[in-house]
C-alpha positions in Angstrom: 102.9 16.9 -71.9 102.0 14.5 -69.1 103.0 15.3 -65.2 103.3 13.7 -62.4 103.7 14.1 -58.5 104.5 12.5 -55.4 104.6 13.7 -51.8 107.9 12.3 -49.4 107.5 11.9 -45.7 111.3 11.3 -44.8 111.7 9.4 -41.3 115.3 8.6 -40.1 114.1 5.8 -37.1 112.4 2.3 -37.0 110.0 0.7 -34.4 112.1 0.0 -32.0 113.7 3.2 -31.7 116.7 2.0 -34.0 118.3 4.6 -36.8 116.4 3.4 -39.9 116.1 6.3 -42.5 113.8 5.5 -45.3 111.3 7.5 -47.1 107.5 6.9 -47.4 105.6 8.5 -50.8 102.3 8.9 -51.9 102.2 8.5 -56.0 98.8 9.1 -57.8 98.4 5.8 -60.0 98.3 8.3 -63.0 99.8 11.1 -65.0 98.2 14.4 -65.8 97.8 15.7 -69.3 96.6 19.7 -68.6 93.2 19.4 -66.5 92.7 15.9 -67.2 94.1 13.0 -64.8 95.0 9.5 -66.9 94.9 6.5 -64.6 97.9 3.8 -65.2 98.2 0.1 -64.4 99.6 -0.2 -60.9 103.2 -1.8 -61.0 104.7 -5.3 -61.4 106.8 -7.2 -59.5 109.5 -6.2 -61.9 109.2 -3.3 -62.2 109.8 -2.7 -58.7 113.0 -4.4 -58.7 114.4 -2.7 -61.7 113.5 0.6 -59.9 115.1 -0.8 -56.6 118.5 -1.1 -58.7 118.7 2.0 -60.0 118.6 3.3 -56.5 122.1 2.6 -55.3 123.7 4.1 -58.9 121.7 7.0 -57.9 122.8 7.1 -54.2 126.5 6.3 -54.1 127.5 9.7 -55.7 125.8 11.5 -53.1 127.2 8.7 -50.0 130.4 9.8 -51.4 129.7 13.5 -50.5 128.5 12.3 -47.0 131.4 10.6 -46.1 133.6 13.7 -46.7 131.5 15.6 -44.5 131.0 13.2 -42.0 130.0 14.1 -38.5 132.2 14.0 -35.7 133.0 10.8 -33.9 130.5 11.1 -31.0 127.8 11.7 -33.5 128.6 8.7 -35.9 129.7 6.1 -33.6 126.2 6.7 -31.6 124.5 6.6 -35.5 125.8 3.1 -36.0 125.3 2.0 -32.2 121.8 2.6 -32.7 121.1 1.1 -36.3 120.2 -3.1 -35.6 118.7 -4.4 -38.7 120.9 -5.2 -41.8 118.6 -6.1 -44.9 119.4 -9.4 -47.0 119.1 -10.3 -50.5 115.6 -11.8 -51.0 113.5 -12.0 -54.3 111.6 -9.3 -55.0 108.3 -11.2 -55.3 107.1 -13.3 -52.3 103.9 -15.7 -52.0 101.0 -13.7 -52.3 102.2 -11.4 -54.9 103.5 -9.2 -53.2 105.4 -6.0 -54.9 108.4 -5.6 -52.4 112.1 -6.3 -53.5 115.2 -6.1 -50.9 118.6 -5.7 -52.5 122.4 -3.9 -52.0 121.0 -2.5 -48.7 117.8 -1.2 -49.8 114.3 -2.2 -49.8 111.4 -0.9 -51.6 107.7 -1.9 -50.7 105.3 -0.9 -53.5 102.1 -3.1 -52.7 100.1 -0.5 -50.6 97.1 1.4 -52.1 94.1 3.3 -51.7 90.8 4.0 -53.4 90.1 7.2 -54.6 87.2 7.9 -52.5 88.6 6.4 -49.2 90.0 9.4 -47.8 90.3 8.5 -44.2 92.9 5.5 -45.7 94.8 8.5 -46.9 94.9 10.3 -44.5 96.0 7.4 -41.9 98.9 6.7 -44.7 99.6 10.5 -44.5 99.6 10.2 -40.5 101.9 7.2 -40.3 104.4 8.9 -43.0 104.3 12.2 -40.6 104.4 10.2 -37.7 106.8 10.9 -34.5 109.5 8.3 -33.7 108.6 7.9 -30.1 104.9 6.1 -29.2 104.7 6.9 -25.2 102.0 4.7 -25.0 104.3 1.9 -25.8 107.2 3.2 -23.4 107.3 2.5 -19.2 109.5 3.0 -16.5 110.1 -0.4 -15.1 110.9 -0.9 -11.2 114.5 -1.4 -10.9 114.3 2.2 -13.0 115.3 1.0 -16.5 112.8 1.9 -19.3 111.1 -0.6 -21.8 109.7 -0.1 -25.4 107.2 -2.6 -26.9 107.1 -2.3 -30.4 104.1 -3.7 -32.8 106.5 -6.5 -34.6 109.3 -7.4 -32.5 109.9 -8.2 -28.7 110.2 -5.5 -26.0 113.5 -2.8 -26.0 115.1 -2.7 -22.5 117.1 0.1 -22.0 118.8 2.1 -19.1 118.0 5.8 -18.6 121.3 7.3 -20.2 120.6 4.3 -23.0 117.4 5.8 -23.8 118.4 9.8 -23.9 121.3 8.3 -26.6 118.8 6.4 -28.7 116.8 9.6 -29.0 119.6 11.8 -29.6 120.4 9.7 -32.3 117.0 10.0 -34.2 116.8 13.5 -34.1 116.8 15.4 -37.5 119.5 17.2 -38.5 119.4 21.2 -38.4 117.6 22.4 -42.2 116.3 18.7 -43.1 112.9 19.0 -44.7 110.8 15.7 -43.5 108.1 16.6 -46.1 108.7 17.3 -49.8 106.3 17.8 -52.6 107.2 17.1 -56.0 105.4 17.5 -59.4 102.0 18.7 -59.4 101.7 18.6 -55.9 104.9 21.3 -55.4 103.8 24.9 -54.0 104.5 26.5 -57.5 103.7 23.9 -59.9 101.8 24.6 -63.1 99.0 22.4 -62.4 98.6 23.3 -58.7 95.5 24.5 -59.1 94.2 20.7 -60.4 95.1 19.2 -57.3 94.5 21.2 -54.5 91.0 22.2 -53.4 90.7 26.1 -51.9 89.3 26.4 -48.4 86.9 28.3 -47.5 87.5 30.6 -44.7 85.8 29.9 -41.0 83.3 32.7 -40.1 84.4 35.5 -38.0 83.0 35.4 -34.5 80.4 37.5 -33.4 81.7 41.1 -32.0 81.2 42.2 -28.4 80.8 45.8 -26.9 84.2 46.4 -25.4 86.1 43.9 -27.7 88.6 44.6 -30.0 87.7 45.4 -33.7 88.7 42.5 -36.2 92.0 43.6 -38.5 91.7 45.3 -41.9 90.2 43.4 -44.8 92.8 42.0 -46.9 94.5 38.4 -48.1 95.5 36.7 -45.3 97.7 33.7 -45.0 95.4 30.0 -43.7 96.6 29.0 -40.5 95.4 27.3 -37.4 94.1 28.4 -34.2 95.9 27.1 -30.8 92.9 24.9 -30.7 93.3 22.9 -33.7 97.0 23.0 -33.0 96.6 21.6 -29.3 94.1 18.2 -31.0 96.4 17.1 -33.2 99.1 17.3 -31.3 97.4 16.3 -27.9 94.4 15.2 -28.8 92.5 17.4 -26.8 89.8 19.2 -28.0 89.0 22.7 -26.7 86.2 22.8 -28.2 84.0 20.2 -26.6 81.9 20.9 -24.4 81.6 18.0 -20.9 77.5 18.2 -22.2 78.4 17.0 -25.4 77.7 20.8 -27.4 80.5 22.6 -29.4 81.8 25.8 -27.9 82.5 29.4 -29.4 84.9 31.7 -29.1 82.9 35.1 -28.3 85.2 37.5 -27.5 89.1 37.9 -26.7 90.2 39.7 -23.3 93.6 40.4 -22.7 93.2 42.8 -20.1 94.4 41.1 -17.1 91.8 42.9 -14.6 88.8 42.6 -17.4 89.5 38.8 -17.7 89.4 38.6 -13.6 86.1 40.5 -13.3 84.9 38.2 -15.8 86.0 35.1 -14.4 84.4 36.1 -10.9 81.0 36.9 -12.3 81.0 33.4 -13.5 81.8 31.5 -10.0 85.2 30.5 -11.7 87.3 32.5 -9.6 87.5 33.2 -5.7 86.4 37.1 -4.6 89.2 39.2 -4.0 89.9 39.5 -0.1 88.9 42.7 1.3 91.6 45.4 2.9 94.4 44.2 -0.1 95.6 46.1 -2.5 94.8 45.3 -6.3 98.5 43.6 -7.2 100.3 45.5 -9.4 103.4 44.3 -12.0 107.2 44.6 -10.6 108.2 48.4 -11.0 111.6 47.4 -12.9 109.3 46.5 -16.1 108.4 51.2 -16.0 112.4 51.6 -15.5 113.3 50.5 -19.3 116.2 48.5 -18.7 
């Protein structure tokens, strides 16, 4: 039996911060048959548009549903104020050969790809898929106290401050709504999930310290990542850099208020305490237990 996969990166907003929901996935050019991965040609031009119209069958059942349980007025009219692009009939294959087809509403785009052994193209497709809808880079305050928005394709978005806050509102995910969905192999309890992803091995403990803490009980422990990692890829600041171009370490964890002062004073990092005043000391309604 041969399996496939895909992984979805939902996004509900367009470049110019209009409601545009449309779904980027990753597909492996290829089935797997048990352990072993069997490539497949890479799609015509009509074979992209015969997908494209099975979308809307597939979709009107389901747009039926959603218009029973529409959203209040507020909602929907500022849903509708903020979509501005209405797709056109167009053939689905354009000078150049290109594997895109635009029809009832929808388009589908089909001619990206990536080599097997490029994997910092994948993960730049993975990084625009999972990408916020908001580039503050590309948004100002202009003088007269109106913002502006300069998208990569079209001309600069000019809106008030109350214009803005509604365009946001309006892009914001519903309560529940999964952005990113596996399928096939590449779902959590999949059959072949061992194939496809690659086990990490686990960072190194840091080095214990007289007066530290001792590390938790041996046992299985769920990956995750430290406020560090967290903090660059969501900031792009790294903690771990050093100003003299080294890598620091984390040597020990103080969370004793007075230890962590002490410390910080030995090191020049924090000014002596002034003499004749009392060590300060937390509010007294915190021993009352209220």
């Amino acid at each position: 039996m041969h399996q496939g996969g895909a992984v979805g990166s939902l996004q509900l907003f367009g470049g110019a911060l209009q409601a545009h929901p449309h779904f980027h996935l990753l597909l492996p050019e290829g089935l797997w048959h048990g352990d072993t991965f069997v490539p497949l040609p890479p799609p015509e031009a009509a074979d992209v548009t015969a997908v494209l119209h099975r979308v809307p069958r597939r979709v009107r059942p389901r747009r039926a549903a959603l218009e029973q349980a529409r959203p209040d007025e507020g909602e929907a009219g500022l849903q509708e104020a903020s979509t501005q692009r209405v797709l056109l009939d167009v053939p689905a294959k354009r000078p150049g050969g290109r594997r895109l087809a635009v029809a009832h509403g929808f388009s589908l785009h089909a001619d990206t790809a990536v080599h097997a052994n490029d994997r910092l193209g994948l993960e730049t497709l993975c990084r625009y898929g999972s990408r916020g809808a908001v580039a503050e880079s590309r948004l100002r305050r202009m003088e007269d106290g109106r913002f502006e928005y300069r998208p990569k394709r079209c001309g600069a978005v000019v809106l008030t401050a109350a214009g803005l806050l509604l365009r946001l509102l309006a892009l914001v995910p519903p309560r529940g709504l999964h952005l990113t969905r596996y399928a096939g192999v590449f779902a959590p309890n999949a059959s072949l999930r061992g194939v496809v992803a690659r086990p990490r091995s686990p960072p190194p403990p840091p080095p214990s310290l007289p007066g530290t803490r001792p590390p938790l009980a041996d046992g299985p422990r769920r990956p995750r990542l430290d406020w560090a990692a967290v903090q660059q890829r969501t900031f792009g600041d790294d903690a771990y850099l050093c100003p003299c171009g080294g890598r620091r370490a984390v040597l020990a964890v103080v969370t004793n208020p007075r230890t962590a002062e002490e410390l910080l004073r030995n090191l020049g990092l924090l000014a002596p305490r002034p003499q004749g005043l009392p060590p300060s000391q937390a509010p007294p309604q915190l021993s009352l237990g209220l």
